[in-house]
C-alpha positions in Angstrom: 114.3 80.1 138.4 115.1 79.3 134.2 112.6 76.5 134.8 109.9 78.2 136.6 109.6 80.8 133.7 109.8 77.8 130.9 107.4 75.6 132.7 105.3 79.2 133.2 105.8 80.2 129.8 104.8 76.5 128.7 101.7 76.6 130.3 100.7 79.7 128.6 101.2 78.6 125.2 99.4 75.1 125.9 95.8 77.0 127.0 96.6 79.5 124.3 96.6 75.9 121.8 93.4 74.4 123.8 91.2 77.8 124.0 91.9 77.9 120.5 90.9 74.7 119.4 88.0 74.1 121.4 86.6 77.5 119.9 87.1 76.0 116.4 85.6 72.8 117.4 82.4 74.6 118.6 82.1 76.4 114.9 81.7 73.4 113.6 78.8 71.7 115.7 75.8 72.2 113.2 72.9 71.3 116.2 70.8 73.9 117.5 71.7 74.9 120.7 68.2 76.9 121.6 65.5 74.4 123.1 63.0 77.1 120.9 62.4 75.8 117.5 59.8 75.9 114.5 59.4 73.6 111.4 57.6 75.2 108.0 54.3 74.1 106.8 53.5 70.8 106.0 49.7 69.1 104.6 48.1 66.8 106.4 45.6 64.5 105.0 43.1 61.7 106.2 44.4 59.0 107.0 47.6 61.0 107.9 49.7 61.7 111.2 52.3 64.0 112.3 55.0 63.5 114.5 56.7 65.8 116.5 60.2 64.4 117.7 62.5 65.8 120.3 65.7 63.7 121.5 67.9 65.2 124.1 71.7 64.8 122.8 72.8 66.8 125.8 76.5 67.9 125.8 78.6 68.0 128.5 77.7 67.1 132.1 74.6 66.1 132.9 72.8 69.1 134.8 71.0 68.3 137.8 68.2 70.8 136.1 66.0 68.9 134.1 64.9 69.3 130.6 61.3 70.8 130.0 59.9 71.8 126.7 56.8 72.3 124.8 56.0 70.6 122.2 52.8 71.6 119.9 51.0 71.7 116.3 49.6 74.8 115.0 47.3 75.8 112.2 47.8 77.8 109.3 46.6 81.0 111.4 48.9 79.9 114.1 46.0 78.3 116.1 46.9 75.6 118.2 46.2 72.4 117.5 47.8 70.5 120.4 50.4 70.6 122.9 51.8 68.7 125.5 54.6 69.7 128.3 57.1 67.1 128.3 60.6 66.2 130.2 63.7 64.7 128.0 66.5 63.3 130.0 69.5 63.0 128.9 69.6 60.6 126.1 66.0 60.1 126.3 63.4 61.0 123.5 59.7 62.8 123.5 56.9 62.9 120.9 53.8 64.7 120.1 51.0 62.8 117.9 48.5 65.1 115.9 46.3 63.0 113.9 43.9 64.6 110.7 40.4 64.5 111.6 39.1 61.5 109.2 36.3 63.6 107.9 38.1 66.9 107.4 39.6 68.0 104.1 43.8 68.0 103.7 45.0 70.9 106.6 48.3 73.1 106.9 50.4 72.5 110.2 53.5 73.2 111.5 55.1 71.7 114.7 56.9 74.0 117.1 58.6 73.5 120.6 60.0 75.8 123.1 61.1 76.7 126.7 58.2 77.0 129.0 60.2 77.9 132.2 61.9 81.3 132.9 65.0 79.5 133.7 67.7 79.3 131.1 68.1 76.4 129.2 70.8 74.2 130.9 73.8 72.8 128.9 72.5 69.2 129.3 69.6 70.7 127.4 70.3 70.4 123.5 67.3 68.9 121.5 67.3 67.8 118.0 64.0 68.1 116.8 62.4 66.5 113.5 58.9 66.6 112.2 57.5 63.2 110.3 53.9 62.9 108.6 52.7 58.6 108.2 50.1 56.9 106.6 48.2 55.6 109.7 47.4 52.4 107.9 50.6 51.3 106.6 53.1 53.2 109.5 55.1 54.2 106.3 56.8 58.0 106.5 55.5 60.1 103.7 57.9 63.2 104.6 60.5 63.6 107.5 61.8 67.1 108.4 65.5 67.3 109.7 66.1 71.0 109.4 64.0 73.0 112.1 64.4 76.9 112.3 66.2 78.0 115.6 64.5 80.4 117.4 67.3 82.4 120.1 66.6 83.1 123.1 65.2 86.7 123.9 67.3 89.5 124.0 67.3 92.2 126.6 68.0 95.2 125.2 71.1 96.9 127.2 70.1 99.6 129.8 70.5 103.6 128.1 73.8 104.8 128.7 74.3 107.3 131.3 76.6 110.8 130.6 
């Protein structure tokens, strides 16, 4: 019975130790874990392309729900530009091309993705976007973006509580 109630006791304190520590390990994970992100404002120039990069890092399992997301430029006044629907596997990798128009002056863009379905994100489902502008000539990167902004997912407000 003594060792029943040790072993008992034992196994307590060991998932106590593990909850703990996998808690702390998620704190320090500095990806986004939203598929909804935006990037600031960047000029684009003759001569000049942007890049919109998604590659799927996953975590975990692979899902048997696919990855979707939207990946698309927008203007200044938050017209868009271009978009295109795309799947990311796990592991895999997606891009989104906008080109300046050659006989158009320098223009403001930002590059954006989200989740186009109205199914939740699945954990096999964790993009790391960046946004690069090149020189179409040479292929050389004349800025890459590492830091998007997160967007979270929408929040439902609670139902009103009842007396």
């Amino acid at each position: 019975m003594r060792g029943v109630r040790c072993l008992s006791v034992g196994a307590a304190v060991l998932l106590g130790i593990l909850l703990c520590a996998s808690q702390a390990h998620g704190q320090d994970n500095p990806l986004p874990t939203s598929s909804d992100f935006t990037f600031g404002m960047v000029g684009l120039a003759p001569g000049q392309t942007a890049r919109l990069n998604v590659v799927n890092i996953g975590s975990g399992p692979r899902s048997p729900i696919p990855c979707f997301t939207v990946l698309a430029f927008l203007d200044d006044t938050g017209k868009e530009l271009k978009q295109s629907f795309v799947q990311v596997d796990h592991g895999k990798a997606a891009f989104l091309d906008l080109p300046a128009s050659d006989d158009g002056g320098r223009v403001q863009v930002r590059g954006i993705g989200f989740n186009p379905l109205l199914i939740p994100v699945s954990v096999s489902c964790k993009l790391l976007p960046t946004l690069e502008v090149f020189n179409n000539d040479s292929g050389a990167s004349s800025l890459i973006l590492t830091n998007p902004v997160t967007l979270g997912a929408s929040v439902i407000p609670p139902p009103p509580s009842t007396p």
